[in-house]
N, C-alpha and C positions, 0 to 999 in steps of 0.2 A: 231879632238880634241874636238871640242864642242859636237860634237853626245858622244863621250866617259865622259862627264863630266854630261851632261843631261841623259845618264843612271845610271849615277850613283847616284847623286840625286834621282831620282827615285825609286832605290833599299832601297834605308836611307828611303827612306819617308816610302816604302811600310816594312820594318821592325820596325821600330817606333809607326806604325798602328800595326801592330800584336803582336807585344811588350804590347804594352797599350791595348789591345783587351783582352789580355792573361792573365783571374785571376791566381792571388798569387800561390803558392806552398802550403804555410806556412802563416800562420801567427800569430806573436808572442804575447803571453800574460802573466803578468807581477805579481805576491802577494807579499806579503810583506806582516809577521806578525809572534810572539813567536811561537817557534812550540811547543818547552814543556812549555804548556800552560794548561791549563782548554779546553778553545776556540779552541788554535790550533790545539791542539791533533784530537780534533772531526773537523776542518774545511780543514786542510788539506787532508783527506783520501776522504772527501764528493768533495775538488775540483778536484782530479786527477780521481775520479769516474765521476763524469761531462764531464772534457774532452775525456775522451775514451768513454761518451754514445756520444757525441756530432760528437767525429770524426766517430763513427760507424753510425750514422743519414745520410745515404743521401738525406734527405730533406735540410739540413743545411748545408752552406757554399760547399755543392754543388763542392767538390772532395777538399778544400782545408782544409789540417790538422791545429787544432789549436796544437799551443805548450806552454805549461805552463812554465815557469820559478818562481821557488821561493827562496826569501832568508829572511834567518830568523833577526828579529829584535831583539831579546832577551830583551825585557820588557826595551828597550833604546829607549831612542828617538836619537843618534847620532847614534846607532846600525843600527836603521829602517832609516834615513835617506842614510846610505850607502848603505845599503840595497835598498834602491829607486833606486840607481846611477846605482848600478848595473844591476837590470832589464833590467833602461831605458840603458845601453849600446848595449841590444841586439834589440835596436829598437821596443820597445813592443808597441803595439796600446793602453793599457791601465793598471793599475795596479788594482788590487783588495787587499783590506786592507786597513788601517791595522785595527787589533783590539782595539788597545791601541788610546782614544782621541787624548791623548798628541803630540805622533808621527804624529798620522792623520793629527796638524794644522801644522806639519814641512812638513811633503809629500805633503801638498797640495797646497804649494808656488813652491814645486821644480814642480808639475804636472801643475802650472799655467803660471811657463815660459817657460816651455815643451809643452803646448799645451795637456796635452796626460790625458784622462779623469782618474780620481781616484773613484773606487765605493766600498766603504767599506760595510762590511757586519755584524761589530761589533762595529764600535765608534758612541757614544748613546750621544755623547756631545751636546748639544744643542745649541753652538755658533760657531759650525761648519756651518755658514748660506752661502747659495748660493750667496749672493749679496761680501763676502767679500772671499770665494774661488770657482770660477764658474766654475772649472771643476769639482769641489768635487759632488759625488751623496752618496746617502746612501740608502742601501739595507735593512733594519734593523729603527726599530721604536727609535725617539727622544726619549732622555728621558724628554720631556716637554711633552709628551702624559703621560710618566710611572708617572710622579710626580704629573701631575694632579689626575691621578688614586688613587695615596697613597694619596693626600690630601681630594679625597672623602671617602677614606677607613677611616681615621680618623675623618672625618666629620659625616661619616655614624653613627657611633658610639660615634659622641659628647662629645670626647674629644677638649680642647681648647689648650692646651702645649702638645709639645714633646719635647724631646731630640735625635738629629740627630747626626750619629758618620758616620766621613765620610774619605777617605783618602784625603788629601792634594795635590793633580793634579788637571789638568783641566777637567778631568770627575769628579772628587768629590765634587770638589769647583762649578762649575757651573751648576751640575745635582741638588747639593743641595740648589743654590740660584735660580733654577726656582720650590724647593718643595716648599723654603719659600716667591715666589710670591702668588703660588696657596691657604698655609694657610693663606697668608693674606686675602683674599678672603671669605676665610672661619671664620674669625675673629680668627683667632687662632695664638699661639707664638711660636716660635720653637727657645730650645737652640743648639748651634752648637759647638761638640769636632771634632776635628780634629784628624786624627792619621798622621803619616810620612809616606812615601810611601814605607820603609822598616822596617814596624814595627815588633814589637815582642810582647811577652808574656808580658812581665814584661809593657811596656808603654801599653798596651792594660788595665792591673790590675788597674793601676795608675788612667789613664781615667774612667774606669766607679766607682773607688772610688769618683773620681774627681767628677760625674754627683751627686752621692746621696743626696746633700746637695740641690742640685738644685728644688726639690718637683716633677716634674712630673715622671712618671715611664711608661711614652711609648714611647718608641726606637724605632729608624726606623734607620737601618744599612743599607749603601751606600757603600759596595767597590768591590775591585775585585774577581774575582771568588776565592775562598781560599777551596783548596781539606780539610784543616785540620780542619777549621771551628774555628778556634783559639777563634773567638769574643764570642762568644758561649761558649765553652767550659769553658774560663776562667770569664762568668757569670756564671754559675751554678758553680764552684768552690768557686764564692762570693755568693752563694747564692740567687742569682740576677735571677733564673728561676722558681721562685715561684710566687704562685697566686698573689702578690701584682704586681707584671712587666707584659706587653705588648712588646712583640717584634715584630717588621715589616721589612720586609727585601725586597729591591729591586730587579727585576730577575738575579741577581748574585748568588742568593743562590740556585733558581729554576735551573739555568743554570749546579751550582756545584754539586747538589744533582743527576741531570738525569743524571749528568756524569757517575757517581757512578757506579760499578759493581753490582751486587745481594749479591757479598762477604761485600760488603762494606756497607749496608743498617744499618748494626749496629749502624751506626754511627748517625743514626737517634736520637738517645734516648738524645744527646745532646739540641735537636731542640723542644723535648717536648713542644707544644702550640703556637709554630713561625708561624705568618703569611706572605706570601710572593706572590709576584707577577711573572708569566709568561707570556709571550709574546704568545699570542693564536693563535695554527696552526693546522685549519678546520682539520675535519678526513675527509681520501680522499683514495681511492686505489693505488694511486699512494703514500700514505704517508705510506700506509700498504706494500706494493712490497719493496720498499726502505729498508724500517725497516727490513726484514727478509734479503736483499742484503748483508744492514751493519751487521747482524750474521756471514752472510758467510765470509766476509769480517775480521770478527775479529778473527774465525777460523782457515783461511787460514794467519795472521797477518799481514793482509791491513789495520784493523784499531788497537788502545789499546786503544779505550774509547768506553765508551756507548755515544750513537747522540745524540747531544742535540737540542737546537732551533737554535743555530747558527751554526750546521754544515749543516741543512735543510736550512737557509740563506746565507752560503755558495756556497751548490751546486748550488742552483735558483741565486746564482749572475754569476756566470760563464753561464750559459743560456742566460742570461739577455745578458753581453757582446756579448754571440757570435749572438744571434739572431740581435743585433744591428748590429755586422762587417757584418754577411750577406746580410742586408740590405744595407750598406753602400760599399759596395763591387758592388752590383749590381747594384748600381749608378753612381759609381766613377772607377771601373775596376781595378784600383790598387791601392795600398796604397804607400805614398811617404813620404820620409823628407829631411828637409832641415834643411843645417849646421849651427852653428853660427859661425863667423868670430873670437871672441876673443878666446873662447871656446878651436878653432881647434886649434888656435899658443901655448897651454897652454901645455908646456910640464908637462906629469905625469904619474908618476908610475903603481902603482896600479889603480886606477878608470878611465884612461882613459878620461878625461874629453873631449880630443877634438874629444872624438867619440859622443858625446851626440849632437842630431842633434831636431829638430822643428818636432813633428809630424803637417804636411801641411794642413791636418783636421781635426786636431783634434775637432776642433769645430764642425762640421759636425756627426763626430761618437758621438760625445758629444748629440747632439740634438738624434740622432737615438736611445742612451738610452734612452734618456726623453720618446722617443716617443712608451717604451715598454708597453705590454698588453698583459701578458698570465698567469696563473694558475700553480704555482710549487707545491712545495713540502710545503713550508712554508705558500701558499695562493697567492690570488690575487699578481700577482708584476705588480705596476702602481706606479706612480708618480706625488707629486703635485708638485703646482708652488715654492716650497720652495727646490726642487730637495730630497725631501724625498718619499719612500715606505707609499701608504696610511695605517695608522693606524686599523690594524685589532684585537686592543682590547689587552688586560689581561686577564688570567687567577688566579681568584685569590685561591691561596691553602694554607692547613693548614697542620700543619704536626702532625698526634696524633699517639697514639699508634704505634710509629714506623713504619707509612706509610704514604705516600702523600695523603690528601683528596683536589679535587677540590669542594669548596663550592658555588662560582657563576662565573662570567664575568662580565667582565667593556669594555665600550665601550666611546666615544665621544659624542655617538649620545645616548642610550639610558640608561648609567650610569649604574647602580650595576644591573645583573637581573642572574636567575637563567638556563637561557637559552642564547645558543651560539650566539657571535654577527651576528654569519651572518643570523641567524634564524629572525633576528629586522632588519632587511637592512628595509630601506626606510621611519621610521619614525622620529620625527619631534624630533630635537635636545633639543629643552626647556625642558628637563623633571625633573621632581619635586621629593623631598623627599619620597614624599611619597609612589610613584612607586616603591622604590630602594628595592630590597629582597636577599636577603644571607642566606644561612642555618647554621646551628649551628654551632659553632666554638667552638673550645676545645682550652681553654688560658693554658697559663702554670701554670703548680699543677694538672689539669685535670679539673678547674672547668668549667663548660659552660655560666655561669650566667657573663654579664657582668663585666670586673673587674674597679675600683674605675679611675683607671690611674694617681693618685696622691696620693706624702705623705706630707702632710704640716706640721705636725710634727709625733715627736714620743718621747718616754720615755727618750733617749737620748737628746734629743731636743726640748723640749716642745714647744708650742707656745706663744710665748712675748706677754702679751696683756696689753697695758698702760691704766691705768684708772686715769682719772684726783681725785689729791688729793683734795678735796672741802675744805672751811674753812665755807659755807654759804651753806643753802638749803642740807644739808645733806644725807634728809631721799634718795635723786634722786642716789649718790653713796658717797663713803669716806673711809677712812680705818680708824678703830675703833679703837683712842686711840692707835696710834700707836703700835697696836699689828700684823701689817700683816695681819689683817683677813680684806678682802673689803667685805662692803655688799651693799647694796641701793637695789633701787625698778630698776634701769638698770641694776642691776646683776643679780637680781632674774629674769628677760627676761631674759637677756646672758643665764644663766645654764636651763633656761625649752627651748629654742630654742635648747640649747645643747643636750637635751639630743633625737632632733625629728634628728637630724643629723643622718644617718646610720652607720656613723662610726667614731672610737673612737677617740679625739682629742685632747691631754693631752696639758696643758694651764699652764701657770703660772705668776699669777698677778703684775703687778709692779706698784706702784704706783707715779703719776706724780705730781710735786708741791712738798711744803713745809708744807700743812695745814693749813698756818696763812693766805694766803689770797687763791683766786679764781687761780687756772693755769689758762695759754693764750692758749688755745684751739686750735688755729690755728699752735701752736709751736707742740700741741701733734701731729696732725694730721701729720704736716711734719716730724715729726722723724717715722711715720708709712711709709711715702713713702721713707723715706732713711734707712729703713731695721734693723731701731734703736729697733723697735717692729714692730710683726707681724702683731698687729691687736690693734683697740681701742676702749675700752668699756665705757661708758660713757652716759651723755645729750649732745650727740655729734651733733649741727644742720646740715641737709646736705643742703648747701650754695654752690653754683656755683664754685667760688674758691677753696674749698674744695675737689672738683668731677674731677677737671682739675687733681689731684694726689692723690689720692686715688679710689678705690672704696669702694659705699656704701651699705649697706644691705638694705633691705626692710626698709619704717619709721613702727618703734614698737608706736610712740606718734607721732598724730597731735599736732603742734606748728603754731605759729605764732606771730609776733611781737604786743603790744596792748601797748597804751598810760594810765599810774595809774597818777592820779590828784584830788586834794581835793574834798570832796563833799558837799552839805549842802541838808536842803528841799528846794523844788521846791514854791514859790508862785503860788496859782492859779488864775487862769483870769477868766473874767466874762462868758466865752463862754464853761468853763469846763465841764459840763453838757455835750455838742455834742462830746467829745473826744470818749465817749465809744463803738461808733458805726461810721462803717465807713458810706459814704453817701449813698453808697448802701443799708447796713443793713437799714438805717434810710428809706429811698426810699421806701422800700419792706415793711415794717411796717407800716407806712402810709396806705400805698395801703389795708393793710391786714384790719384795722380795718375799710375801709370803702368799703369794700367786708363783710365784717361780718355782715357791718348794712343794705346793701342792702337784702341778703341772708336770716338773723333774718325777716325783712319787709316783705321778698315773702312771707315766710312760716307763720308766723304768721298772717296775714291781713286780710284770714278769716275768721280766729276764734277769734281772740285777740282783744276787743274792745280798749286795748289801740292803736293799731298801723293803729285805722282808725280814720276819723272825714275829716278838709281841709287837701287839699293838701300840704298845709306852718306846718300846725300842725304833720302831718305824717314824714314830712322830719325830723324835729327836734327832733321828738321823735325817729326815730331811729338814729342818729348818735348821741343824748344825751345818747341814751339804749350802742350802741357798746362803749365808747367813757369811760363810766363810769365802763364799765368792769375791766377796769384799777385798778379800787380803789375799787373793788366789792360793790360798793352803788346803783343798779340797783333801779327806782322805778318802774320798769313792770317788767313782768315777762312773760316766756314763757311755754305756753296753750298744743304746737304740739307735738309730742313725735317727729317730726323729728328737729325741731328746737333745743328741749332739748338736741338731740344727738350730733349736730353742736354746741353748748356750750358746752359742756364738752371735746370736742376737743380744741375747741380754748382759753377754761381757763386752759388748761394744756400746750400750747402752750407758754401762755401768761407770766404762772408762770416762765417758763423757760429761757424766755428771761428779764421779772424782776429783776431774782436773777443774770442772767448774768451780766443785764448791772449794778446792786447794786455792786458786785464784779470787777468791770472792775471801775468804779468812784472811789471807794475805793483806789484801785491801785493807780489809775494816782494820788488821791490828797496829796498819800504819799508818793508819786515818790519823788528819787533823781536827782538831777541836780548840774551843775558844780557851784564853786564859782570863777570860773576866766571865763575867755571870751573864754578859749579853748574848742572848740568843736570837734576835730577832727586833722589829721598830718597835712592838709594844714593851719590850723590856729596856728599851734604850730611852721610851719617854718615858717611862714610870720613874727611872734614877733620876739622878741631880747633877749627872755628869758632863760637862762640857762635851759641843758635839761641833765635830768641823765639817764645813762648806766650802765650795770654790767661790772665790772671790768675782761679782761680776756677773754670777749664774742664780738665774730663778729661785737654786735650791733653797736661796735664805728666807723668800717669801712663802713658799709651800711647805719651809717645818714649821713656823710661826703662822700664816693665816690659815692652813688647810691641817694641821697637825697639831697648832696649840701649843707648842715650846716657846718660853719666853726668849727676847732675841740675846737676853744676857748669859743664854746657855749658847748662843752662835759663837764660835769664832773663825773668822773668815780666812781661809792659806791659799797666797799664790803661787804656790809652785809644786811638783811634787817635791821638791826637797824638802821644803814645809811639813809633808802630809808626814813623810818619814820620820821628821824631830819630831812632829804633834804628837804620833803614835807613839814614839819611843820613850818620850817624857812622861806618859801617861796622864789620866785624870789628877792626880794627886801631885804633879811637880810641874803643874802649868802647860800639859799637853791638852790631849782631849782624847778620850777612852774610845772614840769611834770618828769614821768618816762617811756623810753621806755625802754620795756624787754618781755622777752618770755613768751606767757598763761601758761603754766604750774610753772612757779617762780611765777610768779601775785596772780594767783590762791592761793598759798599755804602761800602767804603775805600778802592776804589778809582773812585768812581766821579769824584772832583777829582784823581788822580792819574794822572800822567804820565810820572815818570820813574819807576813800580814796576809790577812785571807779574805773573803768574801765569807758575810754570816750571813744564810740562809737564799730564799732565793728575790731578784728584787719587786719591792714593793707598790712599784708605781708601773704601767705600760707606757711608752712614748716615743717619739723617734724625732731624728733632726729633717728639715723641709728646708726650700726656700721660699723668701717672705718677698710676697707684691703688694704694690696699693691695691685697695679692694677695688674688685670689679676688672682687673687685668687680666685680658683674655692669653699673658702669654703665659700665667699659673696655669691655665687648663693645658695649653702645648707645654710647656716642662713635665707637668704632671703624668701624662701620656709618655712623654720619652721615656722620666723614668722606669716607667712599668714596662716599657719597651728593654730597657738595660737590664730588668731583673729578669725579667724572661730570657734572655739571650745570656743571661751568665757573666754580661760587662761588671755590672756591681761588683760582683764578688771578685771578678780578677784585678778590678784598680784596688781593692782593701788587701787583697793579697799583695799587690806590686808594693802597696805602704805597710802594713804593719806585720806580714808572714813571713819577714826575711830571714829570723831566727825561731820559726814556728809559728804560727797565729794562738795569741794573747788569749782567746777565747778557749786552746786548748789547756793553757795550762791553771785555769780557774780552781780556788778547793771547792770542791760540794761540802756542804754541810753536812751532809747524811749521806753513807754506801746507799747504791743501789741493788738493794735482794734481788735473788732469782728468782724468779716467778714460774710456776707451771707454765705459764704461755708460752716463755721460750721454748719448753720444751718438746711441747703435744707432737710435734712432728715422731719423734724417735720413740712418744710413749705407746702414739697410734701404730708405728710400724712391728714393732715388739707385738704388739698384742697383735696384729694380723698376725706374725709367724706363729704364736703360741695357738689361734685360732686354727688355722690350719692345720697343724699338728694334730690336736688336739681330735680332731675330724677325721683325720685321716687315721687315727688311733681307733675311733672308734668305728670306724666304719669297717674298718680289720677285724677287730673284734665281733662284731656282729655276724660279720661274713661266718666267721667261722661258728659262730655258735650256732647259727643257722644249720650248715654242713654237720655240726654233731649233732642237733639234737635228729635232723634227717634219718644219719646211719643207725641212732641208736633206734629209733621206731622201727629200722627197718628188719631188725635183728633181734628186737623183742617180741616174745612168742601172743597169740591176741588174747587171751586169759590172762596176759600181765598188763594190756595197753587199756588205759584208763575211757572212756567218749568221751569225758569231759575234761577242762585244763582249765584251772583258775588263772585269769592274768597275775595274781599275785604271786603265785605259785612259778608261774614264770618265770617274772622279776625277781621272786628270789635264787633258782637257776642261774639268770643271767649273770649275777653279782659271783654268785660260787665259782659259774665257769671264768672270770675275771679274774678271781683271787688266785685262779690256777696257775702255776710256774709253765710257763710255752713250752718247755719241755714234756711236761706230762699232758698236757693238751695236744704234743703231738703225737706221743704215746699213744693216746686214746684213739685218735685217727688211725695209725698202724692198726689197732685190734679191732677197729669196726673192718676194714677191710678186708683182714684174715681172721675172722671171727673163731671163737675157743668154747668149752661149756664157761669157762670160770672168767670174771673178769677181774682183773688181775691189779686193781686199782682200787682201795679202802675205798676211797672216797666214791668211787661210782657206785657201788655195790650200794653203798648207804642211799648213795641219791636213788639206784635204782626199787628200794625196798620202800624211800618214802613216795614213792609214784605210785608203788602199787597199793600203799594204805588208801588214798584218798579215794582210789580205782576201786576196792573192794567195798568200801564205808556207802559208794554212792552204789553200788551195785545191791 
């Protein structure tokens, strides 16, 4: 009995071994997805062609058939969910599908407590992430790659708004909240219509009437593949496919169009100027073999579509699975599951629920897809850590003349280029604007020249532009006597910036206020950001608060805040005479007239019997000669023609700085200066004194929030007639001791005014702009004119046409302080003086030289050699040279005579001496 039990055992064991030794038969594989589809049509024909190459491969799976199972979802998600149930009842190792996002995130909870991998080959959803369904893979590119693409395509072309029409599921909704990550990146706004996921015709019409009010006109459509192209169709019905619109379309439309027969390309003429994205799939022989199969295939009525990207994604996902089972096969020997316990007690009808069992590794086959690496039809299929297909780029195409044109490629790594991404494999992801190239593109209408991509207004719709009604300072803007006609010198900028705009912008003034007093500026601006008016023309200041909600155009006038305060004359003090010259200029003048009288001294000394005699009497006489050039009372006069020449430099010199500093004393001793103690803002806050503001202007929040003056030291004047009693009244009899308000009101208040001035210089930088809603691409074109008008000199001639009819206001401002001369004015006339004195100077000596040369020659030559020293100290020399210097020309010429006609006696004190001490040092060495 025990031998018959111990064989038996045995025989179990040894068939449990061959059992488990023994690969599969079969083994099952599972799709799920619409068949009359766009998608399906082309993905179903490409997967049942996969598995018959696959079962025909004996390299693969290696004698055991894969079997397809498919059931259609029908554009459900409780369809495709059934459709899941079903598969998984035949125990399939994994599903492929679906197409539809939506279904994808219901399938990939039933494949997460199944265990049993899901590898879709068409849900582009991008919150499909591996961390929250970890069996889910995807065969087919995110669309967080497609939307970064379209957010460079728009960028490429600098646009700032679109308008995005998208269907309402969770591929539309979240394909088009990672497009509006990407423009936000790009600094750019994107509106968002929605359609219903069974739209029609009519909500289709409604919608893009709905968008026209909106101002942008570049579209970017997000939905499902639609053979009829309805969106389309029923914009060119509105009109809506003409040069003014930009259409962009996600690979839905690349998808629908390949689908298309050669019968059906007509249908192109709708698409006139449409740019659109395809998912880029390398040419390859195996892409070319396939392509001619799928002919035969449609021939024979294996297929009824033309292939498109995801039927090429299709077949390479069934590859992809079974290369994996193979692997996993020859690891594991057989494939197993196990039951679930509630599942199985669950009586049911139709779906069978308690057949639905645990694939035992699925986690396993799961990893063996990750771990795929080979080359299809589609490209590379690899996997990152996100369980997606690495990103092999866009194709991006235009559709003109009723055919597809591909214009370039987009990639991750090397952005927009004219060349295929796999041609750029390897370089450095950073790449710059500027790199990016695209060929020509035909917009709708046919034109190629970039189109505007916005309407801000139109004839129907003019643009709102609020202009403050003034009751003060008129000529700046106002409407004239209540006739509707606004003009000022801010209108005349507005219409010459208007007219550098390139295109046309029909406008219509409204004016803001009552006219009896000043509007509140800060009210205009906000009803500009709450869409009360488009735009505000105006002395509108652009002020920080301001900019938080609106934008502003380029400043057309520098502004700034300045303090107006009484004035009187100035007393002058006893040291007024030094004001005219700063201490520098006075330093270098000094210097100069006692460089002139050294210079006058060389050159003249000797010839000029004034500028010899003692040494006390030389000195005096020349810095009495430079000193009195001043007052041109010279009592010597100069003999040299080079000395002559260095005088009429330095009296031309001299005149110049004369007349300067006579005109600079003048200045200061008529200068005005304050009659109150206020020099400046910090002595204006530290008093107690009432301080006035224009009524209506920022000014009264920027002394109070940014200055710290309580608002009971404000008081507010509307007019200048105001500003005149305020100042005249004073702090002490109900005026206000000072005015702060903007240089260009100052200027024009003051320009009949006499006894008020401007103290010191002002304190705040700022300028007046016009004000847009934010985000108004026509602030960037005003902006641009402006800078256009100040280049060309426009600006300056319309402020002249308005306020320099009696002088411009800016000229007759007081400074606070003269302006000293400064050396720098002058270097010119200091450098050219001292070139003439330098010259001179050289040419003196070099005279001198000569000559001392030629005497000391004759005298060697005419002293006997018992007097002629061998040796000559250079000191000895030097001091010669100085003696023969100090000699009067005359006797130095003398001296030449008698070398010539040589005598015993020479007939010259002073030679004799010189010649006696030549012959000490000559005897001493001998």
């Amino acid at each position: 009995m025990a031998k018959a039990l111990l064989l038996f055992i045995f025989v179990w064991i040894l068939l449990n071994g061959f059992v488990s030794c023994q690969r599969p038969k079969y083994v099952n594989l599972g799709a799920v997805f619409t068949f009359d589809s766009v998608i399906g049509r082309a993905a179903r024909p490409a997967m049942e062609a996969a598995v018959s190459d696959i079962n025909k491969d004996k390299r693969i799976l290696n004698g055991t058939e894969l079997r397809l199972f498919v059931e259609d979802a029908r554009c459900n998600v409780f369809m495709g969910s059934v459709g899941a149930f079903q598969v998984l009842e035949k125990h399939v190792v994994a599903i492929i599908g679906p197409q539809s996002s939506g279904i994808a995130h219901m399938i990939s909870q039933i494949a997460n407590g199944l265990q049993v991998p899901l590898v879709s080959y068409a849900a582009t959803d991008p919150t499909l992430s591996a961390l929250q369904f970890p069996f889910f893979v995807r065969t087919t590119q995110s669309d967080s790659y497609q939307m970064a693409a379209m957010a460079d395509l728009i960028d490429f072309y600098g646009w700032k708004e679109v308008i995005a029409i998208y269907v309402d599921d969770d591929s539309g909704r979240n394909g088009i909240a990672a497009l509006e990550g990407e423009l936000a990146k790009k600094m750019a706004r994107m509106y968002k219509l929605q359609l219903s996921v069974n739209f029609d015709d009519t909500e289709i019409m409604d919608l893009l009437k709905q968008s026209k009010p909106l101002g942008p006109r570049v579209y970017i459509v997000h939905v499902n593949p639609d053979p009829k192209l309805r969106i389309f169709t029923v914009a060119q019905r509105l009109q809506m496919m003409t040069d003014n619109y930009i259409w962009f379309a996600t690979d839905w439309l690349s998808t629908t169009i390949d689908s298309f027969s050669q019968m059906n390309q007509t249908s192109l003429s709708a698409l006139q100027g449409v740019v659109g994205l395809r998912q880029h799939i390398p040419e390859s022989s195996q892409k070319k073999a396939f392509l001619s199969r799928w002919r035969v295939m449609q021939r024979k009525g294996l297929a009824s579509s033309e292939l498109n990207t995801y039927g090429l994604q299709a077949y390479d996902t069934v590859w992809a699975v079974a290369y994996a089972i193979d692997r996993f096969i020859d690891e594991f020997k057989n494939i197993t599951f196990s039951s679930i316990g509630k599942l199985h007690d669950m009586k049911t009808s139709e779906l069978h629920l308690g057949e639905l069992e645990v694939f035992s590794n699925g986690s396993s086959l799961l990893n063996k897809i990750m771990q795929t690496n080979f080359t299809g039809l589609s490209g590379r299929m690899q996997f990152n850590n996100d369980r997606n297909v690495e990103s092999g780029g866009y194709d991006v195409i235009n559709i003109g003349h009723v055919s597809i044109h591909t214009v370039g490629y987009w990639s991750n790594i090397s952005g927009f280029s004219l060349l295929p991404p796999e041609t750029r494999q390897g370089e450095q992801s950073n790449y710059s604007h500027v790199d990016q190239k695209l060929q020509k593109i035909t917009w709708p209408g046919g034109k190629i020249e970039r189109p505007r991509g916005w309407v801000i207004a139109d004839d129907e719709r003019p643009l709102r532009i609020g202009v403050p009604y003034r009751a003060s300072f008129v000529d700046f803007v106002t409407e004239v006597n209540k006739s509707h006609k606004i003009e000022g010198y801010c209108i005349d900028v507005f219409l010459e910036a208007r007219k550098l705009v390139p295109y046309d912008v029909p406008y219509r003034f409204e004016p803001f206020g009552d006219g009896r007093s000043d509007p509140n500026y800060n009210e205009l601006v906000r009803m500009v950001a709450e869409d009360v008016f488009d735009a505000a023309v105006g002395d509108i200041a652009i002020v920080r608060n301001r900019t938080k909600i609106v934008d502003f155009s380029q400043p057309y006038a520098a502004t700034g805040l300045v303090i107006v305060a009484p004035v009187r004359n100035s007393k002058s003090s006893a040291w007024v005479f030094l004001k005219p010259f700063t201490v520098e200029m006075w330093f270098v003048t000094a210097a100069s007239f006692v460089m002139i009288a050294v210079v006058i001294w060389i050159l003249e000394h000797r010839v000029n019997d004034e500028f010899r005699g003692p040494p006390r009497r030389q000195i005096v006489t020349m810095f009495m000669f430079s000193f009195s050039t001043l007052f041109k009372t010279n009592q010597e006069t100069t003999v040299s023609p080079l000395g002559r020449m260095v005088m009429v430099v330095w009296l031309f010199l001299l005149m110049v700085i004369t007349a300067s500093y006579t005109a600079s004393l003048t200045s200061i001793l008529t200068f005005q200066q304050l009659s109150s103690p206020i020099t400046g803002i910090d002595s204006l806050i530290a008093s107690n004194w009432p301080i006035g503001y224009p009524e209506g202007s920022f000014v009264n929040a920027y002394l109070s929030e940014s200055l710290y003056i309580p608002r009971s030291r404000l008081v507010p004047l509307g007019s200048p007639e105001a500003y005149k009693k305020a100042l005249r009244l004073g702090p002490n009899n109900g005026g206000v001791a000072a005015i702060v308000d903007e240089l260009p009101y100052v200027e024009i208040f003051l320009t009949n005014q006499n006894d008020f001035g401007i103290i010191g210089q002002p304190f705040t930088k700022g300028g007046w702009g016009f004000a847009f809603q934010r985000e108004s691409p026509l602030a960037v074109y005003m902006s641009t004119a402006i800078l256009k008008l100040s280049e060309t000199g426009e600006l300056q001639r319309i402020h002249k046409r308005w306020f320099c009819k009696k002088g411009c206001p800016g000229e007759k401002r007081h400074n606070s302080e003269p302006n000293q001369i400064h050396l720098f004015s002058f270097w010119g006339l200091y450098l050219l003086c001292g070139v003439f004195i330098a010259v001179a100077l050289l040419a003196f000596l070099l005279r001198v030289v000569r000559q001392f040369v030629r005497y000391k020659r004759r005298q060697m030559q005419l002293a006997s050699p018992s007097l002629t020293s061998s040796t000559t100290h250079c000191s000895q020399v030097i001091f010669h040279f100085f003696d023969f210097i100090d000699e009067k020309e005359e006797v130095i010429k003398k001296m030449f005579t008698q070398c010539e006609n040589p005598t015993p006696l020479i007939s010259l004190e002073r030679s004799e001496n010189t010649s006696k001490e030549m012959k000490g040092p000559a005897n001493d060495e001998n």
